[in-house]
ROKEDREN-101792 format. One line per field, with one value per residue (C-alpha): x, y, z; residue number from 1. Coordinates in steps of 0.5 Angstrom, whole numbers, plus 500, padded with zeros to 3 digits. Layout:
BEGIN
px <- X,...
py <- Y,...
pz <- Z,...
num <- NUM,...
***
This chain:
BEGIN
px <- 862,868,863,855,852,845,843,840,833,831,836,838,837,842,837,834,837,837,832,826,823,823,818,815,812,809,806,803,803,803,799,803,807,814,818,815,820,821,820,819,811,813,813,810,808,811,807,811,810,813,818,819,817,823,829,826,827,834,836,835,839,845,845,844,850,854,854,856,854,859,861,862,859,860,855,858,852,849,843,837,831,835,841,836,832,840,843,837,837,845,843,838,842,847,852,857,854,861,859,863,862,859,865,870,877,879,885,880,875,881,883,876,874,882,881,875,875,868,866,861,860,854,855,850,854,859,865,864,864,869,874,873,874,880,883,880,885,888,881,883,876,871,867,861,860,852,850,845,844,847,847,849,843,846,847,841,840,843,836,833,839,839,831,832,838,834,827,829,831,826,823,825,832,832,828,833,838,835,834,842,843,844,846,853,854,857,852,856,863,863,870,873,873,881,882,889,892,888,882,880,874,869,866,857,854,847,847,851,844,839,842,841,836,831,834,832,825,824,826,824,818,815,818,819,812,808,805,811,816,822,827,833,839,845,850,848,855,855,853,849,844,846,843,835,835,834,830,825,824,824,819,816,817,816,823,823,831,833,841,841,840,840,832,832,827,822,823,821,816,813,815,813,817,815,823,830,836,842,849,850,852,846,843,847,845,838,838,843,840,833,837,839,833,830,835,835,827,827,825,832,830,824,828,833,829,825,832,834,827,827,834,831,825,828,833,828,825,821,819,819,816,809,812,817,812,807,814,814,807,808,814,811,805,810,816,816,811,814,821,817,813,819,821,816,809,810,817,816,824,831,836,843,850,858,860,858,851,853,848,846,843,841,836,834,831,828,825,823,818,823,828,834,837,844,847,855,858,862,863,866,859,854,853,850,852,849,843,839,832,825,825,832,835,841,843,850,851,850,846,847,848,843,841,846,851,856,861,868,872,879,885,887,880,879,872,871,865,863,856,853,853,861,863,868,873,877,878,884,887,888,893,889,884,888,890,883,880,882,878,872,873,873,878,875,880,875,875,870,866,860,856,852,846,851,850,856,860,865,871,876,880,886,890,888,890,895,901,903,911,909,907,899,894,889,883,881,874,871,873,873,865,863,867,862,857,858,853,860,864,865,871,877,882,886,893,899,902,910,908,908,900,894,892,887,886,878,875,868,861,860,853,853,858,853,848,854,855,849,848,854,854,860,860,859,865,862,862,859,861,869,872,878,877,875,881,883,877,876,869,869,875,871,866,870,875,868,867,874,872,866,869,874,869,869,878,883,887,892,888,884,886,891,891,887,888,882,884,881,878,873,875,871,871,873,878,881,880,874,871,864,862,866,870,877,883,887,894,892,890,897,900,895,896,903,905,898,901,907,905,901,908,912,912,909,904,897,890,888
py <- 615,616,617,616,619,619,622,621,621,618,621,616,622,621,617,611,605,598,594,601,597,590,595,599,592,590,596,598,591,586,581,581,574,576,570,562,559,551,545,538,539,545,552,556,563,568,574,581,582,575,577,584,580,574,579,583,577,575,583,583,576,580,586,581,577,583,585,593,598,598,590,585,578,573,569,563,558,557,561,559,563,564,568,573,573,574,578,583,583,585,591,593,594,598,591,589,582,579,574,567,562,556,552,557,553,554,559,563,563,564,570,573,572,575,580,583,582,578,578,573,568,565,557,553,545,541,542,549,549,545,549,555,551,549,556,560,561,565,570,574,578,572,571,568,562,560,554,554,547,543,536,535,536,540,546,550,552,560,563,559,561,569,569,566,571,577,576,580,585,591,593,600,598,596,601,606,601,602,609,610,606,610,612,612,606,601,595,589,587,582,579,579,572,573,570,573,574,574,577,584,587,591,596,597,601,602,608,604,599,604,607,600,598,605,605,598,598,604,600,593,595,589,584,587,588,585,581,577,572,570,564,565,561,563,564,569,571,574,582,581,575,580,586,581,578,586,588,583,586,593,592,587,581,574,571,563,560,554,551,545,546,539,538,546,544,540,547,551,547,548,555,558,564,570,572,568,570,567,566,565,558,556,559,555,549,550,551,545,540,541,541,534,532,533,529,524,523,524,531,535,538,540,543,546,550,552,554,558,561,564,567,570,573,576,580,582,586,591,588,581,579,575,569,570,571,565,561,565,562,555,554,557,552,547,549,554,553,547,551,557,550,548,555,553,557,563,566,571,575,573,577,575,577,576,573,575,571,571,574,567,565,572,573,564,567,573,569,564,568,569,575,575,582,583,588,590,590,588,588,595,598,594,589,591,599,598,594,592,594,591,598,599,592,591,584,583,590,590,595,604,606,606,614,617,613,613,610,612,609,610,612,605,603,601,601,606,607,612,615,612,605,606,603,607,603,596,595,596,597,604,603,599,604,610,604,603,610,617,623,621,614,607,603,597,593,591,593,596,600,605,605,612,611,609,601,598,593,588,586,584,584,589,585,578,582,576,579,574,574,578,584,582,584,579,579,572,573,574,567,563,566,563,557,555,556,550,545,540,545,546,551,554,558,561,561,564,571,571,566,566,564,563,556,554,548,545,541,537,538,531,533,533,526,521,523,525,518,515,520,518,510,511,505,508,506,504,512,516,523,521,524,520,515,521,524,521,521,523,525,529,533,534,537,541,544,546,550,553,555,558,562,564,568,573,575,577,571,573,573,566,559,555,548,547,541,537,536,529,533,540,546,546,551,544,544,551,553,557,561,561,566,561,566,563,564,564,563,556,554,556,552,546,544,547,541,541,548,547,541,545,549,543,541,535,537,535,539,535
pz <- 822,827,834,835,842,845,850,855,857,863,868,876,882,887,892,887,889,886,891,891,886,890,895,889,886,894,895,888,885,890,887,881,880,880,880,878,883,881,885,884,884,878,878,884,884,888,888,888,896,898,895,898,905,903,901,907,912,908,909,917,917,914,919,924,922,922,915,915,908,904,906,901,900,896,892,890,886,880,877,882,886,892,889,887,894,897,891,893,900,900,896,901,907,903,901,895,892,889,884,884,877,881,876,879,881,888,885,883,888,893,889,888,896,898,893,894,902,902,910,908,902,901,897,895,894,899,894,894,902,902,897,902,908,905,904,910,913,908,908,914,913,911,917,916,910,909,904,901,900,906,906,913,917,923,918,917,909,908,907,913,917,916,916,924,925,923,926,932,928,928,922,922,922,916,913,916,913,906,906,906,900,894,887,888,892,890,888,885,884,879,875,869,867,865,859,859,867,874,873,875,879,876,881,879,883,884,878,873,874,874,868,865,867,865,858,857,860,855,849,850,853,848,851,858,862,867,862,859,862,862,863,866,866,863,870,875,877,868,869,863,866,873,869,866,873,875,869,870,877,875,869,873,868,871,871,873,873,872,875,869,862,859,859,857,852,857,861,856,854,862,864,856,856,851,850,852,854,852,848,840,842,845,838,834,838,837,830,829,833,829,822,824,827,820,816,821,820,812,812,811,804,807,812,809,804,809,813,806,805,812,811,805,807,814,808,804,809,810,803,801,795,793,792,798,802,800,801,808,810,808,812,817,818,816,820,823,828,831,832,835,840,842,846,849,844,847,846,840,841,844,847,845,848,850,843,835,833,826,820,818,824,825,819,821,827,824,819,823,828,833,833,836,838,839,843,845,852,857,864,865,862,866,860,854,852,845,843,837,838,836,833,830,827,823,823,823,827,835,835,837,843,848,851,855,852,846,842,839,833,835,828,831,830,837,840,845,850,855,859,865,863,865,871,876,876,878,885,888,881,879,875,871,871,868,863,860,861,857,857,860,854,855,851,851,847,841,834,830,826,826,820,817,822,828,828,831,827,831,826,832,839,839,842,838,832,828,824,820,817,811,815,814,820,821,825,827,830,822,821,828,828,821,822,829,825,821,824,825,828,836,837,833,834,828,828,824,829,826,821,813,813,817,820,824,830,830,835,832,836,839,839,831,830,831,827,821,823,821,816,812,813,818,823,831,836,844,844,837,840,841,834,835,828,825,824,818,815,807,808,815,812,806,810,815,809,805,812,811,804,806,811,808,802,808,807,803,801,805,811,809,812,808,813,819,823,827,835,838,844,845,847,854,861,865,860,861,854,856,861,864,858,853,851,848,853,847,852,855,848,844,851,851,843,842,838,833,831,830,826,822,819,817,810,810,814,811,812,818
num <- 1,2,3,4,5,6,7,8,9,10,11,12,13,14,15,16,17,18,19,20,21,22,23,24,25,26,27,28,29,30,31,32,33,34,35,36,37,38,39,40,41,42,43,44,45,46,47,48,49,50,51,52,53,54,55,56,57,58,59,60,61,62,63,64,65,66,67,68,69,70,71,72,73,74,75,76,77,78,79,80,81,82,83,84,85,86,87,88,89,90,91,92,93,94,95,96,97,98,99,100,101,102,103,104,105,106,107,108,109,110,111,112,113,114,115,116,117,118,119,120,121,122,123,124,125,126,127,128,129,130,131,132,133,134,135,136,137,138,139,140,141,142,143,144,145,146,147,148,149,150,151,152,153,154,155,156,157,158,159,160,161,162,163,164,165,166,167,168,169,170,171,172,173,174,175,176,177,178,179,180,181,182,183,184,185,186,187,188,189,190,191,192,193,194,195,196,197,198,199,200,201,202,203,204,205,206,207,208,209,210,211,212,213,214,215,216,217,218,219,220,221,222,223,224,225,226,227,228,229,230,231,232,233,234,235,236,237,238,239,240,241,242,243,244,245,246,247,248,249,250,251,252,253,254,255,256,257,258,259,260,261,262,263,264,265,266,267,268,269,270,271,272,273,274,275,276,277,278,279,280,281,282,283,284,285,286,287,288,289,290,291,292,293,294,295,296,297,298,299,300,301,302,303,304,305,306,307,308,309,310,311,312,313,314,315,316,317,318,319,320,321,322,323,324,325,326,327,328,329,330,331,332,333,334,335,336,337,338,339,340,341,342,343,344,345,346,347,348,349,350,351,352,353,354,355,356,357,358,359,360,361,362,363,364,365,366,367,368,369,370,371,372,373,374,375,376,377,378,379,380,381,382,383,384,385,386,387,388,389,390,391,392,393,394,395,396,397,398,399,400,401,402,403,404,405,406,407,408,409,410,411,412,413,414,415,416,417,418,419,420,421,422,423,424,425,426,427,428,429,430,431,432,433,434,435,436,437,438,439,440,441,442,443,444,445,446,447,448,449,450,451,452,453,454,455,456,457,458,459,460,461,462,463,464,465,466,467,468,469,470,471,472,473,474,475,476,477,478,479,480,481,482,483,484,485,486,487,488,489,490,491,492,493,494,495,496,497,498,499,500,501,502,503,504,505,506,507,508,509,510,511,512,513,514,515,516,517,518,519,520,521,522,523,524,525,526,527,528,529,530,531,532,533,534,535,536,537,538,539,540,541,542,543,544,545,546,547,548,549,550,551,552,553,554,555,556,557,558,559,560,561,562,563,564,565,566,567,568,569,570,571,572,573,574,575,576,577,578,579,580,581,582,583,584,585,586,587,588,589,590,591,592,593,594,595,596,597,598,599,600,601,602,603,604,605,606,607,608
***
């Protein structure tokens, strides 16, 4: 199949704005809890008219500051309840929210507020004060900086702030005010994370949101409901986490957000979520950290057979056999249930997005009891564009179009997209945009396929597309994401464009190590998860050159990995190997550790 269309079943009139929701709920629903807010004390409800009344007093701050329709203001925090009060005030009056990754450096935070021509920006800590202070010169447009966290006592919190300033505004202002914004405004100017070259502003508008946001209510109407909730905690400046944040207010789902995620578990534990959203990493993380817990303990035999069973079970459905299904229910009792407790009790689904999660974990989590729908997307298209569904799942695809929507497959097997979920373009870049856009299509740089019944499959990048001296087109995706999923294995980038055969660099997860350690009698140094006297170890490269052989039962032999080399360090975002969503930037990587490929060429070069 070379194209796939749904249409549309629940249309955006002209006048629907984001924030009609916000009201709709404290007008007809205002004792449902909207928000769980965390405190040192715990979680605190926040009713659905406190938050109308909250993003209301914000609101009338910002059209008291001078904030105009159609200005921009940025938003430069980790996720946190207060983003979502000022992210839906600065849509009511008529304003862009311009996400900033909180991990952003000042280059880019200085591209981003130039760029976009922010009037205002909105920080939470001192650095990122500090790091607009000492570019505000450059800003002719910004006029206003608020923090939201200010450690000095003379600087009144932003959301304190702009609820003193817009006290005098009368109420009617503000209606008038909302009542102006509609479909077709620009809602959220939110940046690529560039792997490649300056990023480029998506322009969202109100109708890319709502289009989003009524197709998925529809089809996640198991999930996303009055009666569910949500712990959000992938950052706020991703569309994906952007476009759940507004689901869960349309569909009046509780969200409750979390900044840190290094006591993830205590969180969920305390919050119990019904579904999560989160990234593939995150994924394999949770599966990682409970396989080695039980090898740890004594019990890995049992875990991995409850493991292996899971997987079998979720691929035998809609009919697994009888002696399946008591293996089924057995683990269940023994296995399953403290996996599923560990989410926190009550999370019977997941949403994952931003990368592959791979079938294996896939078909784990299925059979565990928490189905993990992954969809397909990118900022251009308002997050997911396709999507797996409680009622339509392929494992290993991304799912079919949602209505109002379609995918193409190109004669160069490039994915293209179009429908309502399709932004109108890159800010001040028209260049840009007629390079990406064609016939009402957008060429999103991917590969893939469209199986018989319109799941999409993603084999690749274009433009990550290795040619090797022979001639052979390798698409490196296939094998970097079945390598992750080795419990030892951080990152990987394959290698091999221009030479005779294909390579990869592997950095070791410093999670994995110490238990590696103990498990296979290797003395732990001051710090277990520092690779560095591992390198040269015959039973680590064992291990990692059984994972390369694993991964390279899904190529030819010609586009399989002949030699990989262990890096002593990780490939992290602080490092600027990955962006905020960890995507691979493949240029600073090929920069960084030019000598380790190379190496990888010599003749005498060895598989490390």
């Amino acid at each position: 199949m070379r194209e796939y269309i749904v249409p549309a079943v629940d249309e955006v009139t002209d006048r629907e704005s984001l924030s009609d929701a916000v009201f709709v709920n404290a007008e007809q629903y205002p004792d449902t809890v909207s928000f769980r807010r965390k405190t040192d004390g715990g979680w605190v409800d926040v009713t659905a008219k406190e938050f109308a009344e909250q993003v209301t007093d914000v609101a009338k701050g910002l059209i008291a500051s001078g904030v105009a329709k159609d200005d921009r203001v940025a938003v430069l925090s980790r996720t946190r309840f207060e983003w979502t009060v000022i992210d839906y005030a600065i849509a009511s009056v008529g304003a862009t929210t311009v996400p900033i990754y909180q991990t952003s450096s000042v280059e880019q935070i200085n591209w981003i507020l130039s760029d976009s021509g922010a009037v205002a920006v909105v920080v939470e800590s001192d650095k990122h004060r500090a790091a607009v202070d000492a570019m505000r010169e450059q800003l002719a447009d910004l006029r206003e900086v608020w923090q939201i966290e200010p450690t000095d006592p003379s600087v009144t919190p932003a959301v304190d702030h702009l609820v003193a300033q817009g006290a005098s505004v009368p109420a009617e202002e503000f209606t008038e005010r909302r009542a102006k914004v509609h479909a077709d405004d620009l809602a959220t100017l939110i940046y690529t994370s560039g792997t490649t070259g300056r990023p480029k502003g998506c322009e969202l508008t109100h109708r890319n949101l709502l289009a989003e946001l009524k197709t998925a209510g529809q089809v996640f109407d198991t999930m996303m409901s009055e009666q569910n909730s949500l712990l959000l905690f992938l950052p706020l400046a991703h569309v994906l986490a952007k476009v759940i944040q507004c689901g869960g207010v349309y569909t009046r789902t509780t969200v409750g957000h979390i900044s840190d995620t290094s006591n993830l578990l205590a969180d969920l534990a305390a919050f119990k979520p019904t579904f999560v959203l989160s990234v593939p990493r995150v994924f394999e993380k949770v599966f990682t950290a409970a396989q080695q817990r039980a090898h740890a303990s004594g019990k890995g035999k049992v875990f991995d057979a409850a493991a292996a069973t899971a997987e079998e079970w979720s691929r035998a459905q809609p009919s697994p056999g009888l002696l399946l299904r008591a293996r089924h229910a057995l683990f269940d009792r023994l296995v399953y249930a403290k996996l599923r407790g560990a989410l926190g009790g009550r999370c019977f689904a997941a949403v994952s997005g931003g990368a592959p999660l791979g079938e294996r974990l896939g078909h784990f989590f299925r059979g565990i009891g928490v189905p993990v729908y992954e969809g397909y997307g990118l900022t251009e298209t308002t997050g997911g564009l396709t999507v797996n569904t409680p009622d339509a799942q392929r494992i290993g695809t991304v799912g079919r179009p949602f209505a109002g929507n379609g995918v193409r497959i190109a004669d160069d097997g490039e994915i293209l997209l179009r429908g309502d979920l399709v932004f109108r373009g890159y800010w001040h870049n028209p260049d840009a945009t007629r390079e990406a856009m064609s016939d009402g299509w957008f060429h999103t740089g991917d590969l893939g396929e469209l199986d018989d019944a319109g799941y999409l499959r993603i084999t690749g990048r274009k433009k990550e597309l290795i040619v090797t001296a022979g001639g052979k087109n390798v698409a490196p995706a296939i094998l970097e994401d079945r390598l992750r999923a080795d419990p030892l294995i951080s990152q990987c980038m394959v290698v091999g464009d221009g030479q005779p055969f294909i390579a990869a660099l592997i950095t070791l997860d410093p999670d994995a190590l110490p238990g590696w350690r103990e498990a296979h009698g290797k003395p732990a140094p001051e710090n277990p998860a520092d690779p560095a006297d591992l390198l040269e170890d015959p039973d680590l490269l064992a291990a990692i050159e059984a994972a390369v052989a694993e991964a390279n039962k899904a190529v030819s032999n010609a586009e399989a990995i002949k030699k990989f080399r262990v890096l002593p360090v990780d490939f992290t975002e602080a490092g600027g190997e990955l962006t905020p969503t960890l995507k691979l930037k493949r240029n600073v990587v090929n920069k960084t550790f030019a000598d380790d490929i190379a190496a990888l060429y010599t003749k005498d070069s060895a598989h490390r």
